[in-house]
C-alpha positions as CSV (number, residue, x, y, z in Angstrom):
1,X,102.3,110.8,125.9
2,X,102.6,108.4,128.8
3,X,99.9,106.4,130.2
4,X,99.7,108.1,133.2
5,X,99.3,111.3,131.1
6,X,95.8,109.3,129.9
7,X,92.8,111.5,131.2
8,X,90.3,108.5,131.6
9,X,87.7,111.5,132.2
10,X,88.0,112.8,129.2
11,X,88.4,108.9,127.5
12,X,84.9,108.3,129.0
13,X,83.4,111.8,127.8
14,X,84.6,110.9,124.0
15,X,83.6,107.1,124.4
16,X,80.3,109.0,125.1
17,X,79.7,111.0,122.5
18,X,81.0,108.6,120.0
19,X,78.3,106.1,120.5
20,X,75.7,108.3,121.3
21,X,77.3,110.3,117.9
22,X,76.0,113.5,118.9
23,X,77.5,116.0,121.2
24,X,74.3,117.9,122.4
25,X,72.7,114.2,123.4
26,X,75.9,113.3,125.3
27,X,76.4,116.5,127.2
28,X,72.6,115.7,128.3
29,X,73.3,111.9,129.3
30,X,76.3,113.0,131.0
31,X,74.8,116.2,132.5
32,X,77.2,118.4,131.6
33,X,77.3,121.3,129.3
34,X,78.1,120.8,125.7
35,X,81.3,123.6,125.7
36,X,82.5,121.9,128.5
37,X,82.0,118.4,127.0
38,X,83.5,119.7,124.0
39,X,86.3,121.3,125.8
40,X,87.6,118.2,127.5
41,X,87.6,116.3,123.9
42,X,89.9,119.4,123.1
43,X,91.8,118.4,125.6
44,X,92.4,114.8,124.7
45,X,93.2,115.6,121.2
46,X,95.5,117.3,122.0
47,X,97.4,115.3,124.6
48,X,97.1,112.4,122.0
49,X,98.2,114.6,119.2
50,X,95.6,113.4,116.9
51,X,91.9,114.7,116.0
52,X,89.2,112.3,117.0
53,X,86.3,113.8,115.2
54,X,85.8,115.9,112.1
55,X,83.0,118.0,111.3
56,X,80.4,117.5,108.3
57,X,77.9,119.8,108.9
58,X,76.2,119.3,112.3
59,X,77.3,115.9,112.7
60,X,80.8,114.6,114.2
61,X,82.3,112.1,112.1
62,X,85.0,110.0,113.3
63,X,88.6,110.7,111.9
64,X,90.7,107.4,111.3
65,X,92.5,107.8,114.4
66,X,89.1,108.1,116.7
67,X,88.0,105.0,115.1
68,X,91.4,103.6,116.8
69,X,90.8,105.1,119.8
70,X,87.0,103.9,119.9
71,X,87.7,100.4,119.5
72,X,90.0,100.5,122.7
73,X,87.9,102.8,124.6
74,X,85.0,100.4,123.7
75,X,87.4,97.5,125.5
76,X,88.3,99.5,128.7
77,X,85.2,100.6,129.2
78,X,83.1,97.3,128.9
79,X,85.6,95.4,131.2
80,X,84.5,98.3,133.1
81,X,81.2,97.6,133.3
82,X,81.7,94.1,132.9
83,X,83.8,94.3,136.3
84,X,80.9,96.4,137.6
85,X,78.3,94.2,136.7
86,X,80.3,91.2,138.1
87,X,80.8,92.4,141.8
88,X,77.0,93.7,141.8
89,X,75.6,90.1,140.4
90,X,74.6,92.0,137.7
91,X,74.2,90.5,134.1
92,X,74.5,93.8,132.6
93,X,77.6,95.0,131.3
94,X,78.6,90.5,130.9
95,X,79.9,90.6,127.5
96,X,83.0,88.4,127.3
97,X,83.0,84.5,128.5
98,X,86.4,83.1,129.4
99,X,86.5,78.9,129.2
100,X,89.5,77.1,130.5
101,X,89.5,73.2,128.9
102,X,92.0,70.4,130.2
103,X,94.1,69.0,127.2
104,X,93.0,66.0,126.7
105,X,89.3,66.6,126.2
106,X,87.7,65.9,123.1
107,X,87.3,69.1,120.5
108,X,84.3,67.4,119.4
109,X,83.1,67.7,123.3
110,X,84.3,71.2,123.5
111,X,82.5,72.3,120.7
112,X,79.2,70.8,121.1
113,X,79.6,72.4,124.7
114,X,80.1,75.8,123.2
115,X,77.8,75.8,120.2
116,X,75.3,77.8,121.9
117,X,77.1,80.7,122.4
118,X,78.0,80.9,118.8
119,X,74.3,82.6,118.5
120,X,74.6,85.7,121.8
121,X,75.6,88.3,119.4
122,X,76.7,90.4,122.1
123,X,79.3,87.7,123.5
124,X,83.0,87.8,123.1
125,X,84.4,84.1,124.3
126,X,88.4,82.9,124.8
127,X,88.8,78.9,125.0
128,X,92.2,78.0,126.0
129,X,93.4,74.7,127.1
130,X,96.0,73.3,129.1
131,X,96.7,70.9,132.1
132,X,94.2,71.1,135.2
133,X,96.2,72.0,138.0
134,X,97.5,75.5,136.0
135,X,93.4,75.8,134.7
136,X,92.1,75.6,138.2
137,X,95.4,78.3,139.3
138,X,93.6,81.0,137.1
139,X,90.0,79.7,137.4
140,X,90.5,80.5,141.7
141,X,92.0,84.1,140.2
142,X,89.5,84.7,138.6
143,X,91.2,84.9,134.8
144,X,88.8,82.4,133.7
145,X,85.0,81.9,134.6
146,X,84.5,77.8,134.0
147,X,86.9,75.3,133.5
148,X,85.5,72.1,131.2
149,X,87.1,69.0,132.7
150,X,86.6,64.7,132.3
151,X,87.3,64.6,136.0
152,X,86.5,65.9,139.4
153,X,88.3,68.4,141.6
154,X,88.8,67.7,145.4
155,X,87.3,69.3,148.0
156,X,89.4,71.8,149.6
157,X,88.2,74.1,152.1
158,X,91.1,76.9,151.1
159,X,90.0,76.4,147.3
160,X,86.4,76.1,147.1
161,X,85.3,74.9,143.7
162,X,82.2,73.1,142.1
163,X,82.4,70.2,140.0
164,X,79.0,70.2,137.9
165,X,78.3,66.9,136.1
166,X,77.3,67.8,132.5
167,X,76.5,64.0,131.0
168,X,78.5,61.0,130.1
169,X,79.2,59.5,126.8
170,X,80.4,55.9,126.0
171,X,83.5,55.2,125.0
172,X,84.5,52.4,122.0
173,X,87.1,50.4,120.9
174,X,87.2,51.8,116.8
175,X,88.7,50.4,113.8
176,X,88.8,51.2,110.3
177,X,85.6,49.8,108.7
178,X,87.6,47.9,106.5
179,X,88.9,45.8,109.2
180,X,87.1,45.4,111.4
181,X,83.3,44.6,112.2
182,X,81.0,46.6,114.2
183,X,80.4,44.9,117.7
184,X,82.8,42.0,116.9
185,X,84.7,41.6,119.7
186,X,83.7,41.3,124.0
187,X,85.6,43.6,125.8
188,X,88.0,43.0,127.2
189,X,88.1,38.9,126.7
190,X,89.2,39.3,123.3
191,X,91.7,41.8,123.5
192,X,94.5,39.0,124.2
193,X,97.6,40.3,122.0
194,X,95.5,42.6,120.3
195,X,97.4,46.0,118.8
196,X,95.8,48.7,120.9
197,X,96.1,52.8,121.0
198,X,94.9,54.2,124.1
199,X,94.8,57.9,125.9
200,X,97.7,58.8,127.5
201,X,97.9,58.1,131.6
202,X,96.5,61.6,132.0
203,X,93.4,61.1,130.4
204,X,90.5,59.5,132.6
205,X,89.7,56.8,130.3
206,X,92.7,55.2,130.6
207,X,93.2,54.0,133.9
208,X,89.3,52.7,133.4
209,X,90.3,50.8,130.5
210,X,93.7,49.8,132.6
211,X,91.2,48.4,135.5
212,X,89.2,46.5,133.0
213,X,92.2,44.7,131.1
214,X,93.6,44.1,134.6
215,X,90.8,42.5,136.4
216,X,90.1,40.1,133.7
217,X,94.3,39.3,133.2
218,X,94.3,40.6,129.1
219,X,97.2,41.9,128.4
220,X,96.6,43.8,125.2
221,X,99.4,44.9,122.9
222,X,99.9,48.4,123.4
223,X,100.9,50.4,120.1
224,X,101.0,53.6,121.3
225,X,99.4,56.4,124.0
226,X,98.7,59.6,122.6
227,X,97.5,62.3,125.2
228,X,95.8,64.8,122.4
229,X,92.5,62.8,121.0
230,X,92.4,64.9,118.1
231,X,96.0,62.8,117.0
232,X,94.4,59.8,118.2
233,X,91.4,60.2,116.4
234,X,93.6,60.4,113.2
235,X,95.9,57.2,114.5
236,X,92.1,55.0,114.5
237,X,91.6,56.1,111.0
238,X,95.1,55.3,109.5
239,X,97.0,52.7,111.5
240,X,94.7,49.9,111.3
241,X,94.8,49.0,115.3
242,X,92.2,49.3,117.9
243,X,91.7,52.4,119.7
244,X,90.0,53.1,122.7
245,X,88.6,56.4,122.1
246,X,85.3,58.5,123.6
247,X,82.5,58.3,120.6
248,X,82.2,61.8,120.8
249,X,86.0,62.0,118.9
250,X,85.2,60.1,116.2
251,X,81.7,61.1,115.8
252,X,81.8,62.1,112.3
253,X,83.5,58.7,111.2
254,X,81.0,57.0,113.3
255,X,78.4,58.6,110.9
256,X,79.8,57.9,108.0
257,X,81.1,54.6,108.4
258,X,84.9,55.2,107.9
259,X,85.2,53.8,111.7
260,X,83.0,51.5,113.3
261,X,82.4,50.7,117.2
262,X,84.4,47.0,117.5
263,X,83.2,46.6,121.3
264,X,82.3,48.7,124.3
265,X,82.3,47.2,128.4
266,X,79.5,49.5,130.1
267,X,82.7,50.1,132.7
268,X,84.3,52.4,130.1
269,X,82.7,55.8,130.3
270,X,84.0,59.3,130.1
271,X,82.2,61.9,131.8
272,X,82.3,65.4,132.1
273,X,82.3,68.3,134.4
274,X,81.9,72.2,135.0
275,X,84.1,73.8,137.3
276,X,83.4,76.7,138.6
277,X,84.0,79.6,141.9
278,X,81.1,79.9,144.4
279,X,78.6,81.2,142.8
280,X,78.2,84.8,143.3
281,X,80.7,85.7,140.4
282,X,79.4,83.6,137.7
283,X,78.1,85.1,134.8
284,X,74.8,84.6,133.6
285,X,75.7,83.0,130.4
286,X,77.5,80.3,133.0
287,X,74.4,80.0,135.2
288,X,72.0,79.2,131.7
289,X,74.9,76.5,130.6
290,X,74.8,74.7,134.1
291,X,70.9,74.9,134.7
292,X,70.7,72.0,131.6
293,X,70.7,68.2,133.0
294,X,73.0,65.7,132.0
295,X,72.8,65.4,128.2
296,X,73.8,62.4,126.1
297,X,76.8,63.2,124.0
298,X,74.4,64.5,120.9
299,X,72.6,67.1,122.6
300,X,73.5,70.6,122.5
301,X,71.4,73.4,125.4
302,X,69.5,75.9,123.6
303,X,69.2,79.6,125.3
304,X,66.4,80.3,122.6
């Protein structure tokens, strides 16, 4: 069987009666007689080769194979509705949430952001991550709904996109808590020579932290420049330098004391944005994460 051989009719008529799980109610919702419901389920059986319900007693039972089929007719036809829902500004129908998330943003960040969502039991989510430019590419096509991002976009009248601030978090210059003391140094006067880590020159933070040095002539010894923060988060725990890293990386060893904050300069700051299309296609799940003001780095939206 080809997929042009594929009688959607007769897909949506079984997807029907499966969930409903009872042919006489389906022939009803669908207003259509039950020998011609049950003919057209015939009819798919047989061009798939493979029966889709069994009989016990009254009741249809799904074989093996119609549990197959479900599960894929369950997908079709909620992007379906999904689509439906969508175009009509509808929240019915909304049941997957697709989050685009730049590469060098903190998983810390990312998952404080989507915590909320962990609790909609009728949500399916993707997070994927990659460089801004190729986010944006399939944000504007519609293959993702938001894009989480430490910097703005530019306006462009033949790509209209919204930057929503979400909050700002400090960022530190950490060191293992057995060598360094919390608050011990100013930044950035005492960072002459000092062994340093820092973001890569993607990252936002690092042509702040660039500026600051600059402006006050330190010349820090740079160690290394790591673009992922979850590998610079492990090279401030077990290399012994200074690293400039957003608190909401190192969070956890914040807490427990592994790592301590050495110095912050109010100029360092990291802070974060939505991006989304105009707003007529954004789902409501977007719309309830956006509606929050700016949180501090600890707080977490709740939809209850």
């Amino acid at each position: 069987m080809n997929i042009e051989q594929l009688n959607f009719h007769h897909l949506f008529y079984f997807w029907r009666v499966a969930k409903l799980g009872h042919l006489t109610r389906a022939a009803e919702d669908l207003h259509t007689s039950q020998s011609a419901l049950s003919a057209q389920i015939r009819q798919l059986e047989e061009r798939m080769g493979e029966d889709l319900f069994s009989r016990e007693g009254r009741r249809l039972v799904l074989t093996d194979a119609g549990q197959l089929v479900l599960s894929y007719a369950d997908n079709i036809f909620g992007l379906g509705q999904e689509m439906l829902g969508r175009l009509q500004g509808q929240s019915q129908g909304i049941v997957r949430l697709r989050v685009g998330s730049v590469a060098t943003l903190s998983r810390n960040y990312q998952e404080n952001w989507i915590r909320p969502l962990l609790t909609e039991s009728a949500l399916v989510f993707t997070l994927e991550s990659g460089m801004l430019d190729d986010l944006l590419a399939r944000l504007v096509q519609h293959q993702l709904d938001v894009v989480l991002a430490n910097e703005t976009v530019p306006t462009n009248p033949e790509r209209p996109l919204h930057s929503h601030f979400l909050g700002s978090q400090p960022v530190s210059l950490v060191g293992p808590s057995n060598a360094w003391k919390a608050n011990s140094l100013r930044l950035p006067e005492d960072l002459q020579g000092v062994d340093v880590a820092v973001p890569g020159p993607r990252h936002a933070v690092r042509a702040q932290f660039d500026a600051l040095c600059a402006a006050a002539g330190i010349t820090p010894r740079l160690r290394a420049e790591v673009d992922d923060m979850a590998m610079l988060r492990l090279i401030a725990r077990d290399s012994g330098w200074l690293t400039v890293l957003p608190d909401v990386v190192v969070q956890d060893e914040l807490r427990v004391g592994s790592l301590v904050s050495v110095g912050q300069s109010a100029q360092l700051q990291e802070r974060f944005y939505a991006i989304t299309t105009p707003h007529r296609h954004r789902t409501d799940i977007v719309e309830r994460l956006l509606s929050h003001s700016p949180q501090n780095r600890h707080s977490i939206p709740s939809f209850k």
